[in-house]
KEKE-3310 file (N, C-alpha, C; in steps of 0.2 Angstrom, whole numbers, plus 5000, padded with zeros to 4 digits):
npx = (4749:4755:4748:4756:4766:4766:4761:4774:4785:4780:4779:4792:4798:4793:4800:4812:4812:4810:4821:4829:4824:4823:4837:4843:4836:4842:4855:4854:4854:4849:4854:4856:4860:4868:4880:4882:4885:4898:4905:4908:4913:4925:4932:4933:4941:4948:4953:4944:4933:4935:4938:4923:4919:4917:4906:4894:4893:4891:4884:4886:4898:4906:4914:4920:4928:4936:4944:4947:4959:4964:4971:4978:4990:4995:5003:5006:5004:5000:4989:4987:4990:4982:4970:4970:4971:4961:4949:4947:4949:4938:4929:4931:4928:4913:4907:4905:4896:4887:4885:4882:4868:4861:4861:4855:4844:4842:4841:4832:4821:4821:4816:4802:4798:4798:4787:4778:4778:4772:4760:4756:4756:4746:4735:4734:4728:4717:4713:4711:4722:4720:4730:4741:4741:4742:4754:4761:4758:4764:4777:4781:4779:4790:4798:4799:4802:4817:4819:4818:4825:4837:4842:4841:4851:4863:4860:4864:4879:4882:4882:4889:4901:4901:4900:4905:4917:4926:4927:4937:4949:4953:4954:4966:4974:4975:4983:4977:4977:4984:4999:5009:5028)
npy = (5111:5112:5098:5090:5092:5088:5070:5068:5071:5062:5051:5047:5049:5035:5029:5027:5024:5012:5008:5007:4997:4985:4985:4985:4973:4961:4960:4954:4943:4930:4931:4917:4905:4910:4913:4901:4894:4901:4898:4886:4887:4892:4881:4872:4876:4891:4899:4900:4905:4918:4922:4920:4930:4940:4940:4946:4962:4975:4967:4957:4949:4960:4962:4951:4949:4960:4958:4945:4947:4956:4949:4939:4950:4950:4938:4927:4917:4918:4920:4932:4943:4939:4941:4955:4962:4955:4959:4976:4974:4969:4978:4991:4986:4981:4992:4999:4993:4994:5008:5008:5003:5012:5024:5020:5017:5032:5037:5033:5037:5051:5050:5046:5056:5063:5059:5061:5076:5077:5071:5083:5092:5092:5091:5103:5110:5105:5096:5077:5063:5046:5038:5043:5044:5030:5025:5032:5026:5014:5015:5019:5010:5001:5011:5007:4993:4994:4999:4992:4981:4988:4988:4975:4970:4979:4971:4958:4960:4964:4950:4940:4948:4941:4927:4922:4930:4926:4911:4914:4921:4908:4901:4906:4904:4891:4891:4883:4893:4899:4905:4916:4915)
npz = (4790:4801:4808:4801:4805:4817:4817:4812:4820:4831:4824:4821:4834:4840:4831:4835:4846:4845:4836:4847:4855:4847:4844:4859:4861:4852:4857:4869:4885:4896:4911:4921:4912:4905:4913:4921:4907:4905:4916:4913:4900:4905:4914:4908:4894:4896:4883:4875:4883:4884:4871:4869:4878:4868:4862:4867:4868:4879:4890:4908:4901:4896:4908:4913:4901:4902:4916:4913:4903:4911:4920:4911:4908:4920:4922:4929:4942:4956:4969:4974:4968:4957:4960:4963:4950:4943:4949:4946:4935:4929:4935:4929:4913:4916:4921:4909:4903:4911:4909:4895:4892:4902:4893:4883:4887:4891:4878:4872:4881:4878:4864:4867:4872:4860:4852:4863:4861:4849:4852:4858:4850:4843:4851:4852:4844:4845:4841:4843:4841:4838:4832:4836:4850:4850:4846:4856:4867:4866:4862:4876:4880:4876:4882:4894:4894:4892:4903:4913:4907:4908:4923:4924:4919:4929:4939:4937:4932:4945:4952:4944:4946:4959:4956:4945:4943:4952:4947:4936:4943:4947:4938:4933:4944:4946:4933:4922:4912:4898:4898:4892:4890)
capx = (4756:4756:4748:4763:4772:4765:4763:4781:4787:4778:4783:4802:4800:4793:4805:4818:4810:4809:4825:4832:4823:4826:4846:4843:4833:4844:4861:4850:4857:4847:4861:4858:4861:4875:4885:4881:4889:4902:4909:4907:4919:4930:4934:4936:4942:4947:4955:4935:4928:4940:4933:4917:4917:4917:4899:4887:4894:4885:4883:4893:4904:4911:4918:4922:4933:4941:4948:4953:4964:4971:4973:4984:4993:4999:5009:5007:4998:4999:4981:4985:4990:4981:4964:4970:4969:4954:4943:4948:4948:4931:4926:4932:4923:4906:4905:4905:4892:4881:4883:4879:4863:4858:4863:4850:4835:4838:4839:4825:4816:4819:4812:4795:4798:4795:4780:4773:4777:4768:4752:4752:4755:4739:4730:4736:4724:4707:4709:4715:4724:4722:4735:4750:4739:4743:4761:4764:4757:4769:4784:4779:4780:4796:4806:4800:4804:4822:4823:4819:4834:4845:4840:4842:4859:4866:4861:4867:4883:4884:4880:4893:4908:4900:4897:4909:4924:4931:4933:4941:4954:4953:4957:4977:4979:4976:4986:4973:4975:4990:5001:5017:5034)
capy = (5110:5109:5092:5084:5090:5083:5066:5067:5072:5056:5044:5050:5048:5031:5026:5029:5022:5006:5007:5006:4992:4979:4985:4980:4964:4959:4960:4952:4937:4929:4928:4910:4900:4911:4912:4893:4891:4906:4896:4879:4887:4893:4876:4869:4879:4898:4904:4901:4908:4924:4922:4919:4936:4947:4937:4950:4967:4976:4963:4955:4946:4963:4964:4944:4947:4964:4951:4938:4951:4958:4944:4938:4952:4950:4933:4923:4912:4917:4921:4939:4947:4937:4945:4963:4962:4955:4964:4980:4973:4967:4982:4994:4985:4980:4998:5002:4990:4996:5016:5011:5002:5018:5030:5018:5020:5038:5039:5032:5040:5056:5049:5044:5065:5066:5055:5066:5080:5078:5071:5089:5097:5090:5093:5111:5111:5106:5088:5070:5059:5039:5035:5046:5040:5021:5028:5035:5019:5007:5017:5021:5001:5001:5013:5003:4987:4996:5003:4985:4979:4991:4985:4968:4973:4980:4965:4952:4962:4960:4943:4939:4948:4936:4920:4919:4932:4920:4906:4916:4919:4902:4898:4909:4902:4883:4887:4883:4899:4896:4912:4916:4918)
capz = (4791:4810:4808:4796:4810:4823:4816:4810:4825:4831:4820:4822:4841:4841:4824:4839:4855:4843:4835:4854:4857:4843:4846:4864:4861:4850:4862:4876:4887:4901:4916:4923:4906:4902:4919:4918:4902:4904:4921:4909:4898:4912:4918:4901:4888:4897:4879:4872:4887:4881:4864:4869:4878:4866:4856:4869:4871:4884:4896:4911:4898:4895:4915:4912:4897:4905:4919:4909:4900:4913:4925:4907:4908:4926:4917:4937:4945:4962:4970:4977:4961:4950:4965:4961:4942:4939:4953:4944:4926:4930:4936:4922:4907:4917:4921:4903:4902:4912:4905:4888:4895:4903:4888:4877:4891:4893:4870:4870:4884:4873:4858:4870:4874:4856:4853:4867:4858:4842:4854:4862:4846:4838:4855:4852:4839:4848:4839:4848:4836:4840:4830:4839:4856:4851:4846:4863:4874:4862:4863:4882:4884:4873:4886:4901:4895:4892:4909:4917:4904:4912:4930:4925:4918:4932:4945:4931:4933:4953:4953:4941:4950:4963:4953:4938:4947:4957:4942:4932:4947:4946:4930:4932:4951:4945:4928:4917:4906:4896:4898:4886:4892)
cpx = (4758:4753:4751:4767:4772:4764:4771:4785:4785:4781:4791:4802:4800:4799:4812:4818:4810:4817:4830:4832:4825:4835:4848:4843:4838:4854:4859:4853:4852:4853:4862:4861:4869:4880:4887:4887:4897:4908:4912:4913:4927:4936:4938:4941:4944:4948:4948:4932:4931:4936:4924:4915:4917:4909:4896:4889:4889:4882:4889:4898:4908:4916:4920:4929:4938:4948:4952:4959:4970:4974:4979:4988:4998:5005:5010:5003:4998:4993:4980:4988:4985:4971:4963:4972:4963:4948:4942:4947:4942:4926:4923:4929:4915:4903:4903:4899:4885:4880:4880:4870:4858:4859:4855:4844:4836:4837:4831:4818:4813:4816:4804:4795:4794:4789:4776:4771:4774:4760:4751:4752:4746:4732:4729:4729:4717:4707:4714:4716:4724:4727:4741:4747:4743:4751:4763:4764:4762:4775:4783:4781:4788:4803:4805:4802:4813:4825:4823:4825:4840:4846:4842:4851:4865:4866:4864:4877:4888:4884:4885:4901:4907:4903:4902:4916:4927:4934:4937:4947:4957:4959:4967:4978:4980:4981:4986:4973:4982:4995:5009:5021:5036)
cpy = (5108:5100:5087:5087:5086:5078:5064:5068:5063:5052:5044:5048:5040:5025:5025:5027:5014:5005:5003:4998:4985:4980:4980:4973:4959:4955:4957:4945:4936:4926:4922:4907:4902:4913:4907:4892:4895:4903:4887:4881:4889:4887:4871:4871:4889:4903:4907:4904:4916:4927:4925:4927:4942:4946:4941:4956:4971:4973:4962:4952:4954:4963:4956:4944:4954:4960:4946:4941:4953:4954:4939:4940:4952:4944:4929:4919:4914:4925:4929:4943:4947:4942:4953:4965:4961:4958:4973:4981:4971:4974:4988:4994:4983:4986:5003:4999:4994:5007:5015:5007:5008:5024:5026:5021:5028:5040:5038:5036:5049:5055:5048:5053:5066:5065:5060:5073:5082:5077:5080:5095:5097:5092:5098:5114:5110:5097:5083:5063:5053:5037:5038:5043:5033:5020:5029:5029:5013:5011:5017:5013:4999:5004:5010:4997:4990:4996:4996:4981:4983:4991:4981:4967:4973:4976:4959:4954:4961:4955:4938:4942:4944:4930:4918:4922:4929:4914:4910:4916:4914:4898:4900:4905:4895:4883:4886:4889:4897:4904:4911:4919:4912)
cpz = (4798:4813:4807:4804:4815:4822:4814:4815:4829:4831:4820:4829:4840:4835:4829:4844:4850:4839:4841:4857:4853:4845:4853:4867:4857:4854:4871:4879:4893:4905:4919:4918:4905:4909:4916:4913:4904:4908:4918:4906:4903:4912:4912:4895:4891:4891:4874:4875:4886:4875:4865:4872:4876:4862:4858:4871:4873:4890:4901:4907:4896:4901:4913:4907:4899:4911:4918:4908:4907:4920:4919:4908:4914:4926:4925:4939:4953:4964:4971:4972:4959:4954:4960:4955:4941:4944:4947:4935:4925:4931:4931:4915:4910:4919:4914:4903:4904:4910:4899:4890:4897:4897:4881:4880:4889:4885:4871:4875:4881:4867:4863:4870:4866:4853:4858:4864:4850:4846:4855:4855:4840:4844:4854:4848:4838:4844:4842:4842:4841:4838:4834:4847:4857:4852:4852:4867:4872:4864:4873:4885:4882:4879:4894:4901:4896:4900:4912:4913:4907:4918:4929:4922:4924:4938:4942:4932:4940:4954:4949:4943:4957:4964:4950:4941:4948:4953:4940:4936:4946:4943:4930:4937:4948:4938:4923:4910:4905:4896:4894:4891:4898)
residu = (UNK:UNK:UNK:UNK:UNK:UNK:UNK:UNK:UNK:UNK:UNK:UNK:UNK:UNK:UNK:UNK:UNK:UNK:UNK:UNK:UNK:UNK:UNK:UNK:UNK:UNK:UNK:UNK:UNK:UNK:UNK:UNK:UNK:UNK:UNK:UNK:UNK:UNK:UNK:UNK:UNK:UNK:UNK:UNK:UNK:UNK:UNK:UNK:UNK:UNK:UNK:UNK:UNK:UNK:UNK:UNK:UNK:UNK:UNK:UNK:UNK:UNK:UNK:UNK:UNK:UNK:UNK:UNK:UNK:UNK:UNK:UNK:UNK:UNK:UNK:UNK:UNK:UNK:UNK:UNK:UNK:UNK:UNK:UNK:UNK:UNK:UNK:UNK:UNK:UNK:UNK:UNK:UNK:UNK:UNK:UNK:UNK:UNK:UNK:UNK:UNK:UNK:UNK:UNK:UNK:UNK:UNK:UNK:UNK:UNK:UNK:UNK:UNK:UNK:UNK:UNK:UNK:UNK:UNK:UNK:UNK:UNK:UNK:UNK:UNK:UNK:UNK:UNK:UNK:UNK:UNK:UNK:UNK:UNK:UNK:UNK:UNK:UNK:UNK:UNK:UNK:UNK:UNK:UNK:UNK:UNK:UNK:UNK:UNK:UNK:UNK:UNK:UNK:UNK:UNK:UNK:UNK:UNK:UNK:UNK:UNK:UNK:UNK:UNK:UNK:UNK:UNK:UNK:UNK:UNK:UNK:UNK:UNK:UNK:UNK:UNK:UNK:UNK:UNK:UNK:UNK)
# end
């Protein structure tokens, strides 16, 4: 009985450090191309670049499309408003970004917890399962790469209230963004 468990336990942790992963890998952007494009849309098209930020949530396009928003709502074009809207509308949703970032590492760092818990439940028993070993070292790679995704997240995010920020402002003080009223 102690065995089903601790395979089970196992397979439950790694079913969980890999679920983490395919979700992550899947909402994944590399930030040169997509700045690139994001500043592409900016100049050309800001109500797409609008659109456009909701296609990767979890990235800086969530702090991009918080700014847009609320540098709309401010209904101006003059540069020291349109400033003190989207600093703070930028700030507001790429903080979100980067929390669920860290809420998936540390998920997942609990499922590698339990992967380790089914090793030590087997070792408990005088025997050394390779299969939950190989289980551990996969998941084990699964929550590092995660952690380096959430690093790369959160400088993707500063580099972007740097890089693309400042169009946006842009985009209201030249005009560009169509505003009602």
């Amino acid at each position: 009985m102690l065995t089903i468990a601790a395979y089970g336990l196992a397979i439950a942790g790694f079913g969980g450090v890999l679920v983490m992963v395919i979700s992550a890998y899947s909402g994944q952007i590399v930030y040169e191309p997509a700045a690139a494009m994001m500043v592409h849309l900016l100049r050309t098209n800001p109500l797409l670049a609008e659109q456009h930020c909701k296609s990767k949530p979890g990235t800086f396009y969530d702090g991009i499309g918080g700014a847009i928003k609320a540098a709309a709502m401010t209904k101006t074009s003059d540069p020291a408003i349109v400033a003190q809207a989207t600093k703070p509308g930028y700030d507001g949703n790429a903080i979100g970004a980067m929390v669920k970032a860290k809420l998936v590492a540390g998920k997942a760092k609990l499922a590698l917890g339990a992967v380790a818990g089914g090793l030590a439940m087997r070792s408990a028993a005088g025997v050394t399962s390779i299969l939950i070993i190989i289980l551990l070292v996969l998941a084990a790679l699964g929550v590092l790469w995660l952690v380096l995704r959430k690093n790369g997240i959160e400088r993707s995010i500063i580099r972007a209230r740097a890089e693309v920020l400042p169009e946006v402002e842009r985009v209201f003080v030249e005009g560009r963004y169509p505003l009602a009223g």
